[in-house]
MIGU-745570 format. One line per field, with one value per atom (N, C-alpha, C): residue number from 1; x, y, z. Coordinates in Angstrom, 1 decimal, always signed. Layout:
<nuvos>
nr: (NUM / ...);
east: (X / ...);
north: (Y / ...);
up: (Z / ...);
</nuvos>
This chain:
<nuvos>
nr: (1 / 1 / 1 / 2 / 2 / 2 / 3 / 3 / 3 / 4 / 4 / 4 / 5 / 5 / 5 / 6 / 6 / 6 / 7 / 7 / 7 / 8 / 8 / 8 / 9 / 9 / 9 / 10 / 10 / 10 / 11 / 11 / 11 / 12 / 12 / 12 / 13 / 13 / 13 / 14 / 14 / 14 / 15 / 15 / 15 / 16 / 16 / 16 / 17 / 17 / 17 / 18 / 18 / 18 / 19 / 19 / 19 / 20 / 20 / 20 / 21 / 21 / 21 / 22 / 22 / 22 / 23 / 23 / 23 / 24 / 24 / 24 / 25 / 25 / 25 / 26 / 26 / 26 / 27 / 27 / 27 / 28 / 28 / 28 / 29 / 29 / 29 / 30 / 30 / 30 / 31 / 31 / 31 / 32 / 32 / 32 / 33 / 33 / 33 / 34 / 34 / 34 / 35 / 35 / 35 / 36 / 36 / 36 / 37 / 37 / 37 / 38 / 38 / 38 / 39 / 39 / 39 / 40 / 40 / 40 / 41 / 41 / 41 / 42 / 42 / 42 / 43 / 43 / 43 / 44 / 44 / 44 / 45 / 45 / 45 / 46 / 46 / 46 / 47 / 47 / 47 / 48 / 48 / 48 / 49 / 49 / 49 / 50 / 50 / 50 / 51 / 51 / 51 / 52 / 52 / 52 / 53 / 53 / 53 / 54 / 54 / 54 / 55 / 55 / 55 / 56 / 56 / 56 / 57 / 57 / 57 / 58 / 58 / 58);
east: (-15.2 / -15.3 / -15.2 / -15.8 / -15.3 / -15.2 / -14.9 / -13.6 / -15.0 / -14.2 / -15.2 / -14.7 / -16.1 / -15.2 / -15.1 / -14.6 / -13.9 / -15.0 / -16.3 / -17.5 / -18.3 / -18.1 / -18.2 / -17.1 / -15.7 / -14.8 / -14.7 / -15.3 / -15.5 / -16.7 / -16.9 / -18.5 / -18.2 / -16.6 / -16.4 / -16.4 / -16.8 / -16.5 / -15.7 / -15.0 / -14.4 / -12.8 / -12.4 / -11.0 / -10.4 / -9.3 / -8.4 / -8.6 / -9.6 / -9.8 / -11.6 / -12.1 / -13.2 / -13.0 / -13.6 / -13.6 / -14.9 / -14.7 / -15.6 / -15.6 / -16.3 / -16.7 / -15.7 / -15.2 / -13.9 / -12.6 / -12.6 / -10.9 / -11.2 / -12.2 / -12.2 / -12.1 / -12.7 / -12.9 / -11.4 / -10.3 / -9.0 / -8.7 / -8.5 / -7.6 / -8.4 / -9.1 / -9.9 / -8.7 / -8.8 / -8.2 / -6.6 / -6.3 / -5.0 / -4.5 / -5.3 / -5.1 / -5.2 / -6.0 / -6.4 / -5.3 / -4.6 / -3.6 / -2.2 / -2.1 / -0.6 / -0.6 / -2.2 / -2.3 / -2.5 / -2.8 / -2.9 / -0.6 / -0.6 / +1.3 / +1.8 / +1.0 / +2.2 / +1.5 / +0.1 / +0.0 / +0.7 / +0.9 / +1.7 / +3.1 / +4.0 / +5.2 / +4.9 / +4.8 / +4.8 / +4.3 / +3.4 / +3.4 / +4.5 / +5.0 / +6.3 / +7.3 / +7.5 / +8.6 / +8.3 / +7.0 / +6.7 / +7.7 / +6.4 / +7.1 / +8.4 / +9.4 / +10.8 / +11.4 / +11.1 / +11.7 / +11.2 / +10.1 / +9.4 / +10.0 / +11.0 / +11.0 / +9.9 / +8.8 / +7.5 / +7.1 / +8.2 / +7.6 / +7.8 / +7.5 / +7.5 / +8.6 / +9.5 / +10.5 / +9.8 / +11.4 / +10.6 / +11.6 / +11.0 / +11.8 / +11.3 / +13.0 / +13.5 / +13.3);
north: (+22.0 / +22.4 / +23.9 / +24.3 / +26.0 / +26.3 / +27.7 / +28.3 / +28.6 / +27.9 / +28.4 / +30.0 / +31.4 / +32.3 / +32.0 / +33.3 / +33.3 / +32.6 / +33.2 / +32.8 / +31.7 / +30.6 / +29.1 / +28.4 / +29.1 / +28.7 / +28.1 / +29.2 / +29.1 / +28.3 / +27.7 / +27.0 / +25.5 / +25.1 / +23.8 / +23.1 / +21.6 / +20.9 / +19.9 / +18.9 / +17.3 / +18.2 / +17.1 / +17.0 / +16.4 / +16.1 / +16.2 / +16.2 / +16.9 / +17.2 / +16.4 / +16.2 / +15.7 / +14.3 / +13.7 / +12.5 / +11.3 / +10.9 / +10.0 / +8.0 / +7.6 / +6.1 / +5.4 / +5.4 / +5.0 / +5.1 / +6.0 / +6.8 / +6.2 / +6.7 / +6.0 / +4.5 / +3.8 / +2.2 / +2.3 / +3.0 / +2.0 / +2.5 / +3.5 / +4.0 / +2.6 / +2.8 / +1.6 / +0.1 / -0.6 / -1.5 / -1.2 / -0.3 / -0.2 / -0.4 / +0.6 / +0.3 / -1.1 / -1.6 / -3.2 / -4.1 / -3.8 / -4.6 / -4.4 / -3.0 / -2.7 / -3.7 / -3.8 / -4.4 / -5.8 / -6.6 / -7.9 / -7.8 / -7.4 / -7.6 / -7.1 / -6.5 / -6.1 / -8.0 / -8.4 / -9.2 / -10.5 / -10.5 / -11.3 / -11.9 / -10.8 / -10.6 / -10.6 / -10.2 / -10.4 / -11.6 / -12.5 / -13.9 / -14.5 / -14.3 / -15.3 / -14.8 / -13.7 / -13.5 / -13.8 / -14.0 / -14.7 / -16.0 / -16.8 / -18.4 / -18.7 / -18.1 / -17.8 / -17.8 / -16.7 / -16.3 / -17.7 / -18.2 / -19.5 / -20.6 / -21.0 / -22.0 / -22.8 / -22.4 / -23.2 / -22.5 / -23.5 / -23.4 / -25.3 / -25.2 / -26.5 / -26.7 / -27.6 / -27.7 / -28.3 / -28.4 / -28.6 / -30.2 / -31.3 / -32.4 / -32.5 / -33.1 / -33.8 / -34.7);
up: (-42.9 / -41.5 / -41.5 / -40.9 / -40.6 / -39.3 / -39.4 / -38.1 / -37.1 / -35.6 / -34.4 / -33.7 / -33.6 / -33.2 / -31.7 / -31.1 / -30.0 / -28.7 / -29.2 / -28.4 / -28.5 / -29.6 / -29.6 / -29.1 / -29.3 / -28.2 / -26.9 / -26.3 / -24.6 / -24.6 / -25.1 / -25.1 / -25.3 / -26.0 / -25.9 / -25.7 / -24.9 / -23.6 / -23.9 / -23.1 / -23.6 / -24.1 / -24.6 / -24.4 / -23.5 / -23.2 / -22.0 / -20.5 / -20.8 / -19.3 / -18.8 / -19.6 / -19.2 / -18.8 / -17.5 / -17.2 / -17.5 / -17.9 / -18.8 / -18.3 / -18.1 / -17.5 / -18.2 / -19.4 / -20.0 / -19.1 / -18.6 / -18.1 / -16.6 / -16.1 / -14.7 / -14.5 / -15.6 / -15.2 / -15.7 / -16.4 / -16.7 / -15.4 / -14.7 / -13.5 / -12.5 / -12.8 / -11.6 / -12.0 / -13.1 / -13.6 / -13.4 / -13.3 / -13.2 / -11.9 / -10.8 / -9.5 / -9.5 / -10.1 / -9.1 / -10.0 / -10.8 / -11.5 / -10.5 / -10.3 / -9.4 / -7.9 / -7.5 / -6.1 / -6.4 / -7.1 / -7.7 / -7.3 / -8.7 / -8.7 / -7.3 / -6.1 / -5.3 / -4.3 / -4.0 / -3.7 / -3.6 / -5.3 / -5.8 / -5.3 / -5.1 / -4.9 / -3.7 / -2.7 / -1.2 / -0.8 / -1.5 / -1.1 / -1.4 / -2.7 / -3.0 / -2.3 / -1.7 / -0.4 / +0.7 / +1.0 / +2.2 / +2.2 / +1.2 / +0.7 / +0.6 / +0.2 / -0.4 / +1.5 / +2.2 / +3.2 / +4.3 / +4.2 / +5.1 / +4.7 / +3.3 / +2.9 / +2.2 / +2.4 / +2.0 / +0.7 / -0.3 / -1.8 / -2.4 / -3.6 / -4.0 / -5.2 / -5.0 / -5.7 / -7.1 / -8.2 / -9.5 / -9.7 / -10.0 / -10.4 / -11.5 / -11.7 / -13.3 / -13.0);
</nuvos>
C-alpha cells in the first residue's frame, strides 16, 4: 500500500459517515422491531388490565 498525500486525502469518500441502503434498511428494521415490541406489550396490558387472557391448565 502506499501513503495517500494531503490532496488524495480530501478526495476520500465512505467511511462512517456515508449512508448506504445497508444502514438505512437496519434503522428501518429496527424501528419496526421497537414498534412490533411496544405493540406487543400494550396488548398484553390491555388483556391483563380487561381480565381477557386465557389461563393455562394442568
Amino acid at each position: 500500500m502506499r501513503e495517500l498525500k494531503d490532496k488524495e486525502l480530501m478526495n476520500v469518500d465512505g467511511g462512517a459517515i456515508s449512508f448506504n441502503g445497508a444502514l438505512l434498511n437496519s434503522i428501518a428494521r429496527v424501528l419496526s422491531t421497537i414498534m412490533d415490541i411496544g405493540r406487543n406489550l400494550g396488548s398484553a396490558i390491555t388483556r391483563i388490565s380487561n381480565g381477557n387472557y386465557c389461563t393455562v391448565k394442568e
